[in-house]
C-alpha positions as CSV (number, residue, x, y, z in Angstrom):
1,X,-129.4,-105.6,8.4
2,X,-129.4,-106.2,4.8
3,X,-132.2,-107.3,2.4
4,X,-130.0,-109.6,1.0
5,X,-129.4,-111.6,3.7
6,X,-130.1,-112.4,7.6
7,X,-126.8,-112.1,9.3
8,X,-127.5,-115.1,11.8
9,X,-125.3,-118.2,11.2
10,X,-125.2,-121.6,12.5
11,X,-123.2,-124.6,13.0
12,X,-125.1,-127.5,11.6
13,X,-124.9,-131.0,11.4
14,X,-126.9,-133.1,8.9
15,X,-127.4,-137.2,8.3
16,X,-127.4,-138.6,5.1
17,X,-129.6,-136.4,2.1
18,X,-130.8,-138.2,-0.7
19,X,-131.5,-135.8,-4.0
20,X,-133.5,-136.6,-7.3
21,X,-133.5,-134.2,-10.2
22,X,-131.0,-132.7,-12.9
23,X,-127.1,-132.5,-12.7
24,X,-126.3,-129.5,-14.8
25,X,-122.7,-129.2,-16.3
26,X,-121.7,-126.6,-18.5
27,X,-119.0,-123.5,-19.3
28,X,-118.5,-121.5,-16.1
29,X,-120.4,-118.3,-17.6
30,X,-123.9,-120.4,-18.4
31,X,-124.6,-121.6,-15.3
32,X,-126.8,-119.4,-13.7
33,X,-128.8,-119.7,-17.2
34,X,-128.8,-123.4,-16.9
35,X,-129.3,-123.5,-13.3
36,X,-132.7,-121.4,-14.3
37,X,-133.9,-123.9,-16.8
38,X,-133.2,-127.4,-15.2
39,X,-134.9,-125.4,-11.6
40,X,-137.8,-124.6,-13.7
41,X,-137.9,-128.4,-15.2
42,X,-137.8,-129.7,-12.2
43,X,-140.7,-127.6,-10.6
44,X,-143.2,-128.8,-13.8
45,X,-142.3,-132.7,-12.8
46,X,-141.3,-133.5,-9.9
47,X,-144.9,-135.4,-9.2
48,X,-142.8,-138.0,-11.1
49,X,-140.5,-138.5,-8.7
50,X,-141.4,-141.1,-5.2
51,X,-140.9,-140.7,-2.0
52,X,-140.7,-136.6,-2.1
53,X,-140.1,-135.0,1.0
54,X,-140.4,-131.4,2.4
55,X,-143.4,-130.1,-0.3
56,X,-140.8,-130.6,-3.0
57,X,-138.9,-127.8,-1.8
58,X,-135.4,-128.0,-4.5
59,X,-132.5,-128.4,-3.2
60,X,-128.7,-127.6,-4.7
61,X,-125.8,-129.7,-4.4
62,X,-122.3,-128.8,-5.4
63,X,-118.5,-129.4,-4.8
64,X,-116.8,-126.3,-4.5
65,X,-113.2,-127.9,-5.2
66,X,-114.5,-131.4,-7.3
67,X,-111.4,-133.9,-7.5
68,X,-113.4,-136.1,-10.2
69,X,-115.5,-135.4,-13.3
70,X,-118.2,-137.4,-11.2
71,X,-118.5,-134.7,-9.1
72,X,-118.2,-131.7,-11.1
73,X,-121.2,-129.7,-12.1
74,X,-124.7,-128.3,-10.1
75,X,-127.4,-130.8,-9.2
76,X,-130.9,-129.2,-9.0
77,X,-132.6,-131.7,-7.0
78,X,-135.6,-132.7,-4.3
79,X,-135.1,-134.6,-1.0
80,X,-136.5,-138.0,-1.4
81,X,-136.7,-140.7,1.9
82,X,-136.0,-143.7,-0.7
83,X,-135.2,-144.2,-4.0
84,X,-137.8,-145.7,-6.4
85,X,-138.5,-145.6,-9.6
86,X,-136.1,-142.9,-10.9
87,X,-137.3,-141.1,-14.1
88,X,-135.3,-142.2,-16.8
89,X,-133.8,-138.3,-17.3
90,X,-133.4,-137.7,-14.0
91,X,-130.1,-138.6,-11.7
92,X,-129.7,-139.7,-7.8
93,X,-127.0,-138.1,-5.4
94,X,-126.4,-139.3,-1.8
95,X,-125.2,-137.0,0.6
96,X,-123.0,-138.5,3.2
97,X,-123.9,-136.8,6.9
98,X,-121.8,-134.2,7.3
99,X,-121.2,-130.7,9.1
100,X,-122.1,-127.3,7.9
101,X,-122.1,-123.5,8.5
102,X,-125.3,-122.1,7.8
103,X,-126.5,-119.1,6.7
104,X,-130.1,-117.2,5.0
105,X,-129.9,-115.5,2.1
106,X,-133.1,-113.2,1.3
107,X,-133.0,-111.0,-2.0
108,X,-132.1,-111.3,-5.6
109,X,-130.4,-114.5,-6.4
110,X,-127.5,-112.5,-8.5
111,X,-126.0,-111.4,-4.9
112,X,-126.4,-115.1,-3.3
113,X,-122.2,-114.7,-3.6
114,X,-122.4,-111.5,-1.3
115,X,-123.9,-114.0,1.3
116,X,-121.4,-116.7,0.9
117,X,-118.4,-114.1,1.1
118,X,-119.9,-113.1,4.9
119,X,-120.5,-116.8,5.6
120,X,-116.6,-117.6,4.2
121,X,-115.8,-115.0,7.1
122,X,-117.5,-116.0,9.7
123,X,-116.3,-119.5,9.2
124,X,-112.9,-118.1,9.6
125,X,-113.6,-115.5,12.7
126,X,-114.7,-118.7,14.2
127,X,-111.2,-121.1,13.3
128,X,-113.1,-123.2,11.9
129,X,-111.9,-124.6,8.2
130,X,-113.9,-125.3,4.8
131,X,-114.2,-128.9,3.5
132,X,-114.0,-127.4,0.1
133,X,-113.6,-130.8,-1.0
134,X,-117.2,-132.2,0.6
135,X,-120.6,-131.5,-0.6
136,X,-122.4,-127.9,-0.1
137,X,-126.0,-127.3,-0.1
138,X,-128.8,-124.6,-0.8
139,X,-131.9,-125.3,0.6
140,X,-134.4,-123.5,-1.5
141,X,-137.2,-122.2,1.1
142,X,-138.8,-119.6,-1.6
143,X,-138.5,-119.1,-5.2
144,X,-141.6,-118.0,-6.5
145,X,-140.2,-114.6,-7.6
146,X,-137.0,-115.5,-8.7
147,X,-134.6,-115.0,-9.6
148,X,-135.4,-111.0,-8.0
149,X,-136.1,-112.4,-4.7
150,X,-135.6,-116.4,-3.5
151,X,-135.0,-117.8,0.0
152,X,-132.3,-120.0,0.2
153,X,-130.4,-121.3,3.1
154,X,-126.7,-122.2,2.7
155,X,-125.0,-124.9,3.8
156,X,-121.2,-124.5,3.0
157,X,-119.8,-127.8,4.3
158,X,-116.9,-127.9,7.7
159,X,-114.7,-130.0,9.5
């Protein structure tokens, strides 16, 4: 088994998810830069954000083939139960319920994409098909020694 991920995948389905935090959008290159920063941000204040669920463990939201500039970018968020009182700087995102494959990845955030390529296969070994167009998520489970070593569960999202 590798350090950089545990092979074990699932077949999930989760209800609605609503986020709170920062939507980063920038040239394909700076990402993982900007992803850094606005993670880092969010970690110093999200006491200002209500209704925080889950110990204020970050969560990532993407498109991975966005049909709208509404959609395009990263959002760097926490899962709230409501909306309330929404810092001014800050934006919402609603997750519709959807289904997901699911996989861990353990070890240096760089090689997250490593994961992803064996979770893109298994989805396929299985016959079952990418809703590209639908929301994906990484659940952020450890990220005290990133970006060397981070916990993150993916969620690429199914039919």
């Amino acid at each position: 088994m590798s350090k950089n991920s545990i092979d074990e995948k699932a077949i999930k389905e989760l209800g609605e998810i609503r986020l709170v935090g920062f939507r980063v959008v920038c040239e394909g290159n700076k990402y993982q830069e900007e992803i850094s920063k606005a993670a880092a941000l969010l970690k110093e204040r999200t006491t200002e954000i209500k209704n925080v669920l889950h110990s204020g463990r970050q969560v990532g939201a993407f498109v991975v083939d966005a049909s709208t500039d509404d959609q395009d970018g990263y959002w760097v968020c926490v899962q709230v139960s409501e909306y309330s009182d929404i810092p001014n700087d800050m934006v919402t995102l609603t997750v519709p319920p959807q289904r997901y494959a699911t996989t861990m990845h353990n070890g240096p955030i760089y090689s997250i994409m490593n994961s992803y390529e064996k979770l893109h296969q298994w989805i396929a070994d299985k016959g079952l098909q990418r809703a590209r167009e639908n929301w994906s998520l990484e659940f952020y489970h450890r990220l005290e020694n990133a970006p060397e070593d981070v916990q993150v569960e993916l969620c690429d999202s199914i039919y």
